[in-house]
C-alpha positions as CSV (number, residue, x, y, z in Angstrom):
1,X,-22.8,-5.5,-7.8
2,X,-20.4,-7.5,-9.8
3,X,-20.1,-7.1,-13.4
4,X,-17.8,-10.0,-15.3
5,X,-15.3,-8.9,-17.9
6,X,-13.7,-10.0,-20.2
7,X,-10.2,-12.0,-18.9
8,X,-7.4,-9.8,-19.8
9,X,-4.5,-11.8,-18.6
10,X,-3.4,-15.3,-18.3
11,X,-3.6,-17.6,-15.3
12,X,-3.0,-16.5,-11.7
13,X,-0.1,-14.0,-11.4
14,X,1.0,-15.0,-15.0
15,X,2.1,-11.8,-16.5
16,X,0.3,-9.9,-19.4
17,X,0.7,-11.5,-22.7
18,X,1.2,-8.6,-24.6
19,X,2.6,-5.8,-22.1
20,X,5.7,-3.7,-22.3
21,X,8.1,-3.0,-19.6
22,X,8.5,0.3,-20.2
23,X,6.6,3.7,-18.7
24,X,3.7,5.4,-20.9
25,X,3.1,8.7,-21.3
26,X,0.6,8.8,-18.8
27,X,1.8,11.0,-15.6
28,X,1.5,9.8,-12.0
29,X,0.7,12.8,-10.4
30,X,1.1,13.4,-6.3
31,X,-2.3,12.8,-4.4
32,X,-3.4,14.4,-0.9
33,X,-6.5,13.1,0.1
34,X,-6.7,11.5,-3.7
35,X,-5.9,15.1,-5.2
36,X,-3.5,17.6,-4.0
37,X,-0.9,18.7,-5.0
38,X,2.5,17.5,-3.8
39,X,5.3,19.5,-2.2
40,X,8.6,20.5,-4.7
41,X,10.4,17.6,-5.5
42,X,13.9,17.7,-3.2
43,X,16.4,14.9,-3.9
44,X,18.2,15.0,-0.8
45,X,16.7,12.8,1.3
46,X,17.0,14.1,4.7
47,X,17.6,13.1,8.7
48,X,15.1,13.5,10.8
49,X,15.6,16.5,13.6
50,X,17.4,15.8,16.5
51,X,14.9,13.9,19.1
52,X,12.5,12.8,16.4
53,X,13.9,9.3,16.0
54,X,12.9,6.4,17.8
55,X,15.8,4.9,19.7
56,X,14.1,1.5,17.8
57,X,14.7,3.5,14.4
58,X,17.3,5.6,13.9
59,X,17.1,8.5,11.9
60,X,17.5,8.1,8.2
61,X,20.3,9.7,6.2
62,X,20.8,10.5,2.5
63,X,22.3,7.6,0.7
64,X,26.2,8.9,-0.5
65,X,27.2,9.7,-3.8
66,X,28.1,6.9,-5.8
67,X,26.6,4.3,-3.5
68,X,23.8,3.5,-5.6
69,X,25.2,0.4,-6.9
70,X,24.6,-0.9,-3.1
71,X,20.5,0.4,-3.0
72,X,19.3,-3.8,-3.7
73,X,19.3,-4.5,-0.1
74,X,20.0,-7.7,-0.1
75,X,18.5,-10.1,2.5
76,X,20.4,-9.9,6.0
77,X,22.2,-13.3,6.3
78,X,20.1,-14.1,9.6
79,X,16.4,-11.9,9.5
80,X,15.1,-14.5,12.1
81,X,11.6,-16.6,11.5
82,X,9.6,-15.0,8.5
83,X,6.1,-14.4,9.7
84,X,3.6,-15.3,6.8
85,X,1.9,-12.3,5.5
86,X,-1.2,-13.4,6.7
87,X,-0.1,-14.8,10.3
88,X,-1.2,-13.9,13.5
89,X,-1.0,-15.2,17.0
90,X,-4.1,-16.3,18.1
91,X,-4.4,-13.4,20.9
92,X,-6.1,-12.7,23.2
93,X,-5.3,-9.0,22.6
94,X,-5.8,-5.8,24.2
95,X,-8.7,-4.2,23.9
96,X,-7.2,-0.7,21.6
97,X,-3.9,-1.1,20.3
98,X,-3.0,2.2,21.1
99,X,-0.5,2.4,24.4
100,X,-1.1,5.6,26.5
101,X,1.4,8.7,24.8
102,X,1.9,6.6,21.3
103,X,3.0,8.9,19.4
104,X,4.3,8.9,15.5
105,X,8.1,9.3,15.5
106,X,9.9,10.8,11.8
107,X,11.9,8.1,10.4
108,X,12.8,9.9,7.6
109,X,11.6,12.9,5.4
110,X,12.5,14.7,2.4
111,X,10.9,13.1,-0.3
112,X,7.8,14.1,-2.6
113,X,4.7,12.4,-1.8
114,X,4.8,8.8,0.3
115,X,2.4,6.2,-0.3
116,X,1.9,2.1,-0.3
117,X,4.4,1.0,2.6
118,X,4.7,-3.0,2.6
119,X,7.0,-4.7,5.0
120,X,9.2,-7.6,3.9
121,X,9.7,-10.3,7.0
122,X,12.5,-12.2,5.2
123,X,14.6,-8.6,4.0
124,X,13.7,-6.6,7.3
125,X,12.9,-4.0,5.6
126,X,10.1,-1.7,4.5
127,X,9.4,-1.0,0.9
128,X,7.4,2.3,0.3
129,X,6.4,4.8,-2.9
130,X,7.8,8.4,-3.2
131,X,5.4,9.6,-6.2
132,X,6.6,12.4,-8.2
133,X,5.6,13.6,-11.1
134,X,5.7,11.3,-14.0
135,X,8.0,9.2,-12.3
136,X,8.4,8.7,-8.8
137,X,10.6,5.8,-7.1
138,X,10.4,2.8,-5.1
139,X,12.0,3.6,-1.6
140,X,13.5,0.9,0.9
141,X,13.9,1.3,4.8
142,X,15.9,-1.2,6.9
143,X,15.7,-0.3,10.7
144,X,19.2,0.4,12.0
145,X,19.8,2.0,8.2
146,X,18.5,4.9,6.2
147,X,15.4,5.1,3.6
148,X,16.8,5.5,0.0
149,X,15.7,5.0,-3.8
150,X,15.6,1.2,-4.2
151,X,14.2,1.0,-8.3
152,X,13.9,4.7,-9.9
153,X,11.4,5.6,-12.4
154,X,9.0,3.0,-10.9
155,X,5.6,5.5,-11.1
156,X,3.9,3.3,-8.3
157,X,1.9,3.9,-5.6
158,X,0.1,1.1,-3.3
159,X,2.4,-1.9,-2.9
160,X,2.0,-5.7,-1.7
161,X,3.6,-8.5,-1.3
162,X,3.3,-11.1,-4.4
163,X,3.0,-14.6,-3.9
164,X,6.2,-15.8,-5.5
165,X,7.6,-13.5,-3.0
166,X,8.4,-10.3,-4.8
167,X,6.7,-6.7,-4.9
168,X,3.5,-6.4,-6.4
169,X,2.6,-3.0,-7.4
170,X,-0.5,-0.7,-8.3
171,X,1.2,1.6,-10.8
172,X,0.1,4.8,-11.8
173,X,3.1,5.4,-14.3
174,X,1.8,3.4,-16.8
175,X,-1.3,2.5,-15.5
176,X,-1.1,-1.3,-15.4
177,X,-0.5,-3.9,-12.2
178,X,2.6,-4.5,-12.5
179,X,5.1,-7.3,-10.6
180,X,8.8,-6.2,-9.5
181,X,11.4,-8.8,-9.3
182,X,13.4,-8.2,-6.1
183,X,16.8,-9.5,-6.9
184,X,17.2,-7.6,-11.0
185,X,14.5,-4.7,-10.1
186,X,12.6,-5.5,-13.3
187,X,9.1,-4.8,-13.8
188,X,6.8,-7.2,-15.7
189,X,3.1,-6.3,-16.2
190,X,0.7,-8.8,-14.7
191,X,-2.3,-7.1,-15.5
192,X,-2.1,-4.4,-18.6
193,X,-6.1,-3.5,-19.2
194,X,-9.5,-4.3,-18.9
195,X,-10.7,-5.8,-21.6
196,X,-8.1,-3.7,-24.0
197,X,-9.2,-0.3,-22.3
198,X,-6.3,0.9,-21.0
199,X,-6.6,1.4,-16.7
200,X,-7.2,5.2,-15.0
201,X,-4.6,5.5,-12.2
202,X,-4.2,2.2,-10.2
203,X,-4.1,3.0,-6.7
204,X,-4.1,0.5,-4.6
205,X,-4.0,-3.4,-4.1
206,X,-4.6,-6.1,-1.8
207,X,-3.7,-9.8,-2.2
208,X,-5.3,-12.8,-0.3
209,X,-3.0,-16.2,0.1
210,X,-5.4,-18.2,-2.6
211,X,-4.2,-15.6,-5.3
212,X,-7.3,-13.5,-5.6
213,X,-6.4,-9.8,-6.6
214,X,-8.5,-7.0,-5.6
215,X,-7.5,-3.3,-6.8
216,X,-8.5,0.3,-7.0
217,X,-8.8,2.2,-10.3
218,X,-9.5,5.8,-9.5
219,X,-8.9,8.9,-11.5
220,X,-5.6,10.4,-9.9
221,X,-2.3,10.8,-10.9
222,X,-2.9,11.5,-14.5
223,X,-5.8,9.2,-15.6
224,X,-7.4,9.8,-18.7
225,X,-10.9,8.5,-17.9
226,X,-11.3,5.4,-20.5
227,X,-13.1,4.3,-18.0
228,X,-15.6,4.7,-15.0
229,X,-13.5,4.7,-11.7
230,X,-13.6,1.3,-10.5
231,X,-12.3,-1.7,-8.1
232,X,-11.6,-4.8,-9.5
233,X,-11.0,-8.8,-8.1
234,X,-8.6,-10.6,-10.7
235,X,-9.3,-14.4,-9.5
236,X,-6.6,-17.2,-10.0
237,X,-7.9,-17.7,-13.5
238,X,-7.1,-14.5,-14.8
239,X,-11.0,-13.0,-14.7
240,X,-11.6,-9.5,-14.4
241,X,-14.6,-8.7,-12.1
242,X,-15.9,-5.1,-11.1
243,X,-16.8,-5.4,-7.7
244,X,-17.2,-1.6,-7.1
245,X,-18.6,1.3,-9.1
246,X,-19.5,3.9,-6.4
247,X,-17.2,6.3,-7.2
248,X,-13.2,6.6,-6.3
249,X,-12.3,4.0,-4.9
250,X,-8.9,4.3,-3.0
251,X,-7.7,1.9,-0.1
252,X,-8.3,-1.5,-0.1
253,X,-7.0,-4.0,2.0
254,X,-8.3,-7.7,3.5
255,X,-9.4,-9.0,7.1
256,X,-6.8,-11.2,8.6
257,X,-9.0,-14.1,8.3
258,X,-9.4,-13.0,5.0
259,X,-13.2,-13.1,5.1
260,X,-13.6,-9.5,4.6
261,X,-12.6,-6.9,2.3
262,X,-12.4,-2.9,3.7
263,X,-12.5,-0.6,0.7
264,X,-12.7,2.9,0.7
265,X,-13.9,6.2,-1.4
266,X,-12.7,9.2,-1.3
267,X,-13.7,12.7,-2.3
268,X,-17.0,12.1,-3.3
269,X,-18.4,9.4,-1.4
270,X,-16.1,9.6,1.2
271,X,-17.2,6.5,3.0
272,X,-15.5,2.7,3.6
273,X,-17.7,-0.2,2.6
274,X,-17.0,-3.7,4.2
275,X,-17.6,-6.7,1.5
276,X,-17.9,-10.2,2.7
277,X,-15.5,-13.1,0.5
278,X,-16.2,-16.1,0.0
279,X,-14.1,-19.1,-0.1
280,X,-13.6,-19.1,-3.7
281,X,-13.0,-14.7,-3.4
282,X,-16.1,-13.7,-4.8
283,X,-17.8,-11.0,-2.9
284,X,-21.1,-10.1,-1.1
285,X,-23.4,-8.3,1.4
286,X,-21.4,-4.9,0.2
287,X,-22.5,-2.6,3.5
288,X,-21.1,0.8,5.0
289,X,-18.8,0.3,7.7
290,X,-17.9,3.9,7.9
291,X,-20.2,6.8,7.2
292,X,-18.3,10.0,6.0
293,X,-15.3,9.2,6.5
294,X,-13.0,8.3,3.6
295,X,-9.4,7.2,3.6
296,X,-6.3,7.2,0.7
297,X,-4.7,4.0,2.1
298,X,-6.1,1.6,4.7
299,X,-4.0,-1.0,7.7
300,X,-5.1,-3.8,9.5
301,X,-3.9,-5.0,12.9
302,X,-4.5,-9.1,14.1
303,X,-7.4,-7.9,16.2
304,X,-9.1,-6.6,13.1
305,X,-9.0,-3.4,13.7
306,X,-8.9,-1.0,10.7
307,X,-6.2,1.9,10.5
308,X,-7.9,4.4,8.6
309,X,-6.1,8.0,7.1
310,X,-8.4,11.1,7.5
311,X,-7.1,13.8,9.5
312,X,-4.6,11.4,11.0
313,X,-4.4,7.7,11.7
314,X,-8.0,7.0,12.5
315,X,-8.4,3.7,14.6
316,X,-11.6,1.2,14.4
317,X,-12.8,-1.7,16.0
318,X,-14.3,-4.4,13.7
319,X,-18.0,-3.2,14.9
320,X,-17.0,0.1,13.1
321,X,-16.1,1.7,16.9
322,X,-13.7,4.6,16.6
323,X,-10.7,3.4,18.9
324,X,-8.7,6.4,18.9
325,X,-6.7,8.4,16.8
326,X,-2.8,8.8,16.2
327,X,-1.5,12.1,14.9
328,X,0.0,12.0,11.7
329,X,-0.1,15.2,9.8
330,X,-0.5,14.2,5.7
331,X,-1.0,10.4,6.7
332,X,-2.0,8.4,3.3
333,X,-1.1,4.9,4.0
334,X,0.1,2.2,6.2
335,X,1.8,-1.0,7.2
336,X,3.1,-3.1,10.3
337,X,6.5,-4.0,9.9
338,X,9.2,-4.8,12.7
339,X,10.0,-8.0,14.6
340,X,7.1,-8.9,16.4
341,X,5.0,-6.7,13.6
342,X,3.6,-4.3,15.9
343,X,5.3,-0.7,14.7
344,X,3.2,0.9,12.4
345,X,5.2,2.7,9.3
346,X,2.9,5.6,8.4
347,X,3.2,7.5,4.8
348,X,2.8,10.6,5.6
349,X,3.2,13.2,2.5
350,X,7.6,14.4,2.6
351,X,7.8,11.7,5.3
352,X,8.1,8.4,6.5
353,X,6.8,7.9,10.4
354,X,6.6,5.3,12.8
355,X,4.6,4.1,16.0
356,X,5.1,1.3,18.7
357,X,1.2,-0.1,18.9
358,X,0.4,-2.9,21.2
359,X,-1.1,-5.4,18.6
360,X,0.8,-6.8,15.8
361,X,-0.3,-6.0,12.3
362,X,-0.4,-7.4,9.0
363,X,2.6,-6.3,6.0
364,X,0.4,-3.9,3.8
C-alpha cells in the first residue's frame, strides 16, 4: 500500500527549504460533506440565541471595532496543569460516553464554513478554521470569552498541535502544510510539495508524539489535480510516503495509544479504514472499520472511541460498534477541549457547538 517518494523537506518539522510565506492563487473553497457549497460570507460574528449557551460557555459575541490589536490571546497567567496532547487517565471508563439528554449547545455562529477545531491546554482556548473563499481565517475561542478572528487570510482547514508547541495547519490556501507561530502569527511552510508537484487541497492532519505526520490530500477547496487524491505519512526524516490511494481521503486522526491510525473517505468511497503503526510510524494491515459511512473530520475520546461526522456526530466503539449519535446539524469536525477534556467542540458549518460527554478526549 505504501509507495516511497521522493523527500521533499528537511528533517522532522524543519520547514521547507524553498517555500514562500505568502498565499497562491489557488482558492480554498467551503466544503459540506467534502463539497458543498458554503453559506454567504457574514462578518459579524454573532451571539448565540438566548438559552442556547451552556452555563459552562457563554455565548460568544462579536469582537468590537478596533479591538483587533487584542485577537493574540495571550496565555492566561494561571491555565492550571497542561495535559499532554496525548494523555489520558488510565480509566476505567464508562461504557458510552454519551450522558442521557447530551445535547450540542451553540457557542457561537455567524461565520462561513467551520472546520479543524484543536484545543490548546496551556492557552485555554480552542483554535478552529472559518474557510471562506480564497481566504478564510483562523478563529480562537476562550471559554468565559467570545470566538473571534485570531490570524486573517490563513486559507486553512484541519489544525493540530505542533510539537514545538504551536499550530500546525493543513492549508488549502496555498496548498502546502504549513506551521503558525503563536506568539507573531506567522506562517512558515513545513511541507511545500511532493516531490516538486504542487499538493491538491490539504485537508486534514494528524501528529503522533515521535514526530510522524500523517495528512489528507483530497480534491476540495480549489485543487487543481497535479495529482491523484492521496494521504501521506512525512516521518521524522523528512520522507514522503503515500499510505493511501483509495480515493478522497478526508479525516484522519490517531488512537490514543497511538497504535492506530482512523482515516476516512468521503464521497466516493465513503468508508473509514483503520491502519495499524508501528513503532517506527510505518503502517499496516489497512482494513475497513466502517462500511458506508464516510466522515469530513474525525475525534477520539481516551476510551478509543471514534467521533465520526455523517448526519451528525456519529459515535463508535473501537470494535467498530455504533455507540450513539449526537445531533449536530452541518457537523465536519471535532475536538475535546476544557479542563478535564471532556466537552466536545463540534464544527458545525456557520457555527461553533459544544457538548459535556462523560469521557475525556484528545485535543484534535
Amino acid at each position: 500500500m505504501q509507495q516511497t517518494m521522493a523527500p521533499s523537506t528537511p528533517a522532522a518539522l524543519t520547514p521547507a527549504a524553498n517555500a514562500g510565506e505568502t498565499m497562491s492563487q489557488a482558492p480554498a473553497n467551503p466544503q459540506a460533506g467534502g463539497n458543498a457549497e458554503a453559506a454567504p460570507v457574514n462578518p459579524a460574528l454573532q451571539p448565540a440565541p438566548a438559552g442556547e449557551g451552556s452555563g459552562a460557555m457563554p455565548p460568544a459575541n462579536t469582537p468590537a471595532e478596533g479591538d483587533e490589536d487584542d485577537m493574540a490571546t495571550p496565555p492566561p497567567d494561571d491555565p492550571g496543569p497542561v495535559v499532554p496532547r496525548n494523555a489520558c487517565p488510565p480509566g476505567p471508563f464508562p461504557a458510552s460516553p454519551l450522558p442521557p439528554g447530551a445535547a450540542a449547545q451553540t457557542v457561537c455562529t455567524g461565520m462561513t464554513f467551520t472546520e479543524g477545531a484543536v484545543w490548546f491546554a496551556e492557552r485555554n482556548t480552542l483554535f478552529f478554521s472559518d474557510i471562506v473563499t480564497g481566504s478564510g481565517s483562523i478563529m480562537s475561542f476562550t471559554p468565559g470569552g467570545m470566538c473571534q478572528e485570531f490570524i486573517t487570510n490563513a486559507g486553512t482547514n484541519g489544525l493540530a498541535i505542533a510539537s514545538d508547541g504551536n499550530l500546525l495547519a493543513a492549508r488549502q490556501g496555498d496548498r502546502t502544510i504549513t506551521l503558525f507561530d503563536l506568539m507573531t502569527k506567522q506562517p512558515t511552510v513545513l511541507v511545500a510539495d511532493n516531490a516538486g508537484l504542487a499538493f491538491n487541497s490539504p485537508n486534514d492532519v494528524a501528529l503522533r508524539s515521535d514526530g510522524n505526520l500523517y495528512f489528507t490530500d483530497p480534491n476540495y477547496g480549489g485543487g487543481m489535480g497535479v495529482q491523484p487524491t492521496r494521504a501521506y505519512r512525512r516521518d521524522p526524516n523528512g520522507a514522503l510516503t503515500v499510505i493511501d490511494e483509495g480515493g478522497n481521503s478526508n479525516g484522519i486522526t490517531l488512537s490514543p495509544d497511538e497504535s492506530k491510525l482512523y482515516l476516512s473517505h468521503l464521497g466516493s468511497p465513503n468508508d473509514i479504514l483503520v491502519f495499524d503503526v508501528d513503532a517506527s510510524g510505518a503502517l499496516s494491515n489497512s482494513r475497513p472499520f466502517v462500511a458506508n459511512v464516510g466522515s469530513d473530520g474525525m475525534g477520539i475520546d481516551c476510551a478509543g472511541n471514534l467521533y465520526v461526522s455523517q448526519g451528525g456526530v456519529r459515535v463508535y466503539a473501537p470494535d467498530g460498534t455504533q455507540l450513539g449519535m449526537i445531533a449536530a446539524p452541518g457537523a465536519a469536525n471535532f475536538a475535546f477541549g476544557g479542563p478535564d477534556r471532556k466537552t466536545l467542540y463540534i464544527t458545525a458549518r456557520t457555527s461553533l457547538l459544544a457538548v459535556e460527554l462523560a469521557i475525556p478526549g484528545l485535543p484534535y
